[in-house]
Every structure is written in C-alpha cells, then in structure tokens.
N, C-alpha and C positions, 0 to 999 in steps of 0.2 A: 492577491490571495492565492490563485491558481498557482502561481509559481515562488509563492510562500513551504502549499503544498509538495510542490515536487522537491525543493529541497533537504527541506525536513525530513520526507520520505525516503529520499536519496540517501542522508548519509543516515538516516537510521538501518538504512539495511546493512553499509558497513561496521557501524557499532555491533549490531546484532551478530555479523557473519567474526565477530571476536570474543564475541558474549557467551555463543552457546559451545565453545570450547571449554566452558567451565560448565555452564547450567547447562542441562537439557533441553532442549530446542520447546515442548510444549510446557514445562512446568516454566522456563525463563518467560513466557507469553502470558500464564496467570499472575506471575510478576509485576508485570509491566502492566495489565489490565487493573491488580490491586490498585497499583499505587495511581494510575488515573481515577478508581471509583473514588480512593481517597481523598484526592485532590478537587475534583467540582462537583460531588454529590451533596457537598451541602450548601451549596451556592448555585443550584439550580431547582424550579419545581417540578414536583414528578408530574409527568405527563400519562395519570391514572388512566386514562379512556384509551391510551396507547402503551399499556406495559406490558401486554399479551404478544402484540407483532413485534414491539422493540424485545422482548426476550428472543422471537424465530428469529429477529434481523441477526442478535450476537452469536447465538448459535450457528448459522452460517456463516455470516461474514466477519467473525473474530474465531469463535471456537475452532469450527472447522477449516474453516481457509488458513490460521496460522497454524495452525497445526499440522497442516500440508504443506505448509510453506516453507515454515522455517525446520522442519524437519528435512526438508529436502535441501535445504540452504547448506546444512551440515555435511550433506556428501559433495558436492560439488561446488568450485569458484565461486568469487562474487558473478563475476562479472556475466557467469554462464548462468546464473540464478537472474541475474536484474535482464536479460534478454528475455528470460522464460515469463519473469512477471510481466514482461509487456504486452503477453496476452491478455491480461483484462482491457486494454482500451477495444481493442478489434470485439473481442468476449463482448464489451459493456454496449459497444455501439449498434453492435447486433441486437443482444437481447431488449438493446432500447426502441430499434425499430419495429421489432416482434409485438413487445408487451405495452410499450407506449406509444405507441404510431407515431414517433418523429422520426424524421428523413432526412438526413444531413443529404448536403446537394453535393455533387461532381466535387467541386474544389476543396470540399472539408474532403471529402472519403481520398482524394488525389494527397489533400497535403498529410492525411494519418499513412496513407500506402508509402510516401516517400520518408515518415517521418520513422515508419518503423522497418525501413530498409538502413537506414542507418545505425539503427538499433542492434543492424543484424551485422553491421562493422564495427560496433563497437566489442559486443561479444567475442571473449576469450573461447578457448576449443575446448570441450568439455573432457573431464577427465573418461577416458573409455572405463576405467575399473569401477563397474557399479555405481554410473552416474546417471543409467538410463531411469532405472525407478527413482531416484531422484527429482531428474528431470518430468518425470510423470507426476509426482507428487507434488511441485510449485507449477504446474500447469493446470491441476484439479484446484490447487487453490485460487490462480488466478481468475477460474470461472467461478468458483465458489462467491467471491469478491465480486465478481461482476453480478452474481445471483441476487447477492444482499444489497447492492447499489440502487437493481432498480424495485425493490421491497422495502428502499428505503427512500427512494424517488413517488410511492405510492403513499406513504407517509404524510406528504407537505411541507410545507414550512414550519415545525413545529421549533426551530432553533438547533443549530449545531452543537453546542456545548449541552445543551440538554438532551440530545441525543447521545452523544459520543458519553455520558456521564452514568445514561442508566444504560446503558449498552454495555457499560465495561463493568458494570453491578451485576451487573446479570453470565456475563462472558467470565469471570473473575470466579464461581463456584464450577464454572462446565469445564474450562480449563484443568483446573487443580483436580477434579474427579477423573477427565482425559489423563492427566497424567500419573495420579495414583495405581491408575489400571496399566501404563502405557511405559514410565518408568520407574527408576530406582535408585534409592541412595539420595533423599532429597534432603535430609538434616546435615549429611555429611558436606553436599554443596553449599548449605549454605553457612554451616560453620567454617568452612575454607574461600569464601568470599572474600575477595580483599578490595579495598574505598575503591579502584579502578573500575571491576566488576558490577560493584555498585552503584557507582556513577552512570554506568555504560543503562545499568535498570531505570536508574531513573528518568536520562535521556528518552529511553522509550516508552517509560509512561506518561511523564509530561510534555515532551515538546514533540516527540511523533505521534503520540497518539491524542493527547491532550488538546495538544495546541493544531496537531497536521486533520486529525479529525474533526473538531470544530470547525475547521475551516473549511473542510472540503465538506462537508453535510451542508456549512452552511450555503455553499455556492449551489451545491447540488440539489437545495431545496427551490433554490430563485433560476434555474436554468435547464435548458435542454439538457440529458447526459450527453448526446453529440455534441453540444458547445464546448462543455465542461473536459469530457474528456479528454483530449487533446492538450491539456497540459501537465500528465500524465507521462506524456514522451520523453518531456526534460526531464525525468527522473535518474535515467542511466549515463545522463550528461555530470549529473553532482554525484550519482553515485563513482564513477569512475575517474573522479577530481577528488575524492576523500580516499579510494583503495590506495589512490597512489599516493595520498598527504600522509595518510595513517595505517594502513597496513603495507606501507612500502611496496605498492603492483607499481611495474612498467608501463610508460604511456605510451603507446605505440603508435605510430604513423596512421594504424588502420583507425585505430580508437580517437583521436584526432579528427579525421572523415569523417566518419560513421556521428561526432558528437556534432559536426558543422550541418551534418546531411539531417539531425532529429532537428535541429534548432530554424534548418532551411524548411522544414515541413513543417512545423507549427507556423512557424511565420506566413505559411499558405494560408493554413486554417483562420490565422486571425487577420489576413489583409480580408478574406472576404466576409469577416464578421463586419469589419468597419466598413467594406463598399457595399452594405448593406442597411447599414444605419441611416438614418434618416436626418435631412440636414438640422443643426442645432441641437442633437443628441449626442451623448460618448458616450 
C-alpha cells in the first residue's frame, strides 16, 4: 500500500506539472478535489462526531498546502519541486515526535538521512529567474502537509476513504473561493479544455487523490507516522521515471544515483522494521 502510495503520488505530480499550463494551479486543485467528493461521498458514512476537525484537517492539508504547492510547482521544474516536497517526511517525523511522542530509533532516522540524500541527486538545478518564492511556497506546503498528517493521525482509525471523501467535500468549496479571489479567467479555461486536460483532472481526483489518499490515511491510521513515512522517499524515484516517459526530461547519471541511494535508504528503514518483528509475525 505504502509503495501503491508513492506511485500514484509520483507521477501525479508530473500530470499535474502539465496540467497547470492550461488551469491555474489553485482552481485545477478544486477540480480534482470535486471530482473525488464526487466519486466516494456516496459510498461512504459521514463521520458526524468528526466533521468539525475533518473540515481544519482539508483546510490545511488540501486547501492550503496545494495551494502552495502547486502554485509553486508552476514556477519551477519537476524535479526541483519533487526535492522540495521531500520535506514533509523530515517535516512529518518531527512534528510526530513533538505532538505524538513516537521515536523512530538510530537506523529508521539513518536510513531517511541517506534516503533523502539521494533525493538531493536526484534534483535538477533550480531555475535562478524567480524560483526562490517558488521554492518557498512548495516548502510551506510540504509542512503544511505534514501539519494535517499528524491532525489527522489524532483522528484514529476512522477509515481512509471516508476520510479522504469528506475531506475533499469540504476542500472542494475552500479551493474554488481561494481561487476566485486568487485567479482569473476560469470559464475561459474551461471552455478550452481539451479530453488530454481532462483526463490529466481526472487522474487527480481519482487515482491520486481517491485511491493515493485512502490508502495512505488508511495505513496512517494503523501505524506510527515514523514507520509510514519513509515510503514517502520513493516518490521522486516514479516521479522522475514519468518526466522522463512523458514530459520527455533527461535521465541523468546523477538522477540514476541519487534514485538507487532513496531506494538503498528505505530499504534501511524497513530491514529494521522486520529485525524487529517478532518470530511468526510479518
């Protein structure tokens, strides 16, 4: 499931970093948040006694974090964007030992340190022309993200898809008001949509955020975020296997490394998940 996630997530960011050359980076995120409430809001039960926090968790962690995210995605690279997101694992595993007192040991904090050194080879050179607030802007998201992770780690096990379903009910009106106030020209985009565009929408509401969100709520309900996160790293290893499928980027020598060096430091975190386990368990 963890590495269901990272895929999904991965190459939804290259969909998206082609997406929002037509849409606007915050109205294409009301988009995609519609067409998930439309998709499992009637095939899941509202979770009344939690519609108050699930509306703070979208506001953070949908409203605001894409909104910073993918706005900043539009000035700069993929690849210098999927470096910058990696700050929520470092972001998450902090605020997890802050707000929820668990401690990842020595060899989990060793294999995210090596796993997000590689991270730091895979990353292209950022464009110097106005990429710094950019780069500011997907680093306030990725803690933004990491903010709403563990507000939604305090949650429980209330079920992923019923989470990610009123989440984007609720993200899906804050969006569309973000962007009425933020941009311009929205009937014209979407009268100039063509089936590719649309396509690229749907991808993001169904299978990244639909299907990537279920599943990582759901793991992140039954598990430490220290455990969980750390699968998180694979993400700029598929992201940077799709620039190159489909936005035709170069695969570099360095990007090559740097994807062997995330996949050799997850593989830290999870040898000593298992020499940890207990005999007759998996």
């Amino acid at each position: 499931m963890g590495i269901t996630v990272a895929l999904v997530w991965g190459m939804g960011v290259v969909f998206a970093k082609a997406a929002i050359e037509h849409f606007p980076p915050v109205f294409l995120m009301s988009l995609r948040f519609a067409v998930t409430a439309l998709a499992l809001v009637w095939f899941v039960q509202p979770p009344w006694a939690l519609m108050r926090p699930i509306c703070a968790v979208a506001f953070v962690s949908a409203a605001i974090q894409y909104s910073l995210t993918f706005t900043g995605l539009k000035g700069v690279d993929a690849s210098t964007a999927v470096l910058i997101i990696q700050l929520e694992v470092p972001f998450l595993v902090l605020l997890g030992a802050i707000f929820l007192a668990e401690r990842p040991g020595m060899q989990k904090l060793m294999g995210i340190a090596i796993a997000f050194l590689g991270v730091a080879f895979i990353a292209g050179e950022p464009s110097p022309a106005g990429a710094m607030k950019s780069m500011f802007m997907i680093a306030g998201g990725a803690f933004s993200w990491a903010v709403g992770q563990i507000m939604v780690r305090k949650l429980g096990d209330i079920g992923g898809f019923t989470l990610i379903a009123w989440m984007a009910v609720f993200a899906t009106p804050q969006l569309f008001v973000m962007s009425l106030f933020l941009e311009r020209n929205h009937l014209e985009h979407l009268r100039s949509a063509d089936w590719v565009i649309w396509s690229t929408v749907l991808y993001l509401g169904l299978v990244m955020t639909a299907l990537g969100y279920g599943l990582w709520y759901t793991i992140l309900g039954r598990n430490p975020v220290s455990r969980v996160a750390p699968f998180l790293l694979l993400l700029p290893v598929f992201s940077v296997i799709g620039s190159v499928l489909v936005l035709g980027e170069d695969l570099t020598a360095w990007r090559v490394f740097g994807g062997l060096v995330v996949i050799s430091g997850v593989g830290l975190v999870l040898i000593e998940r298992k020499l940890l386990a207990t005999p007759g368990t998996s």
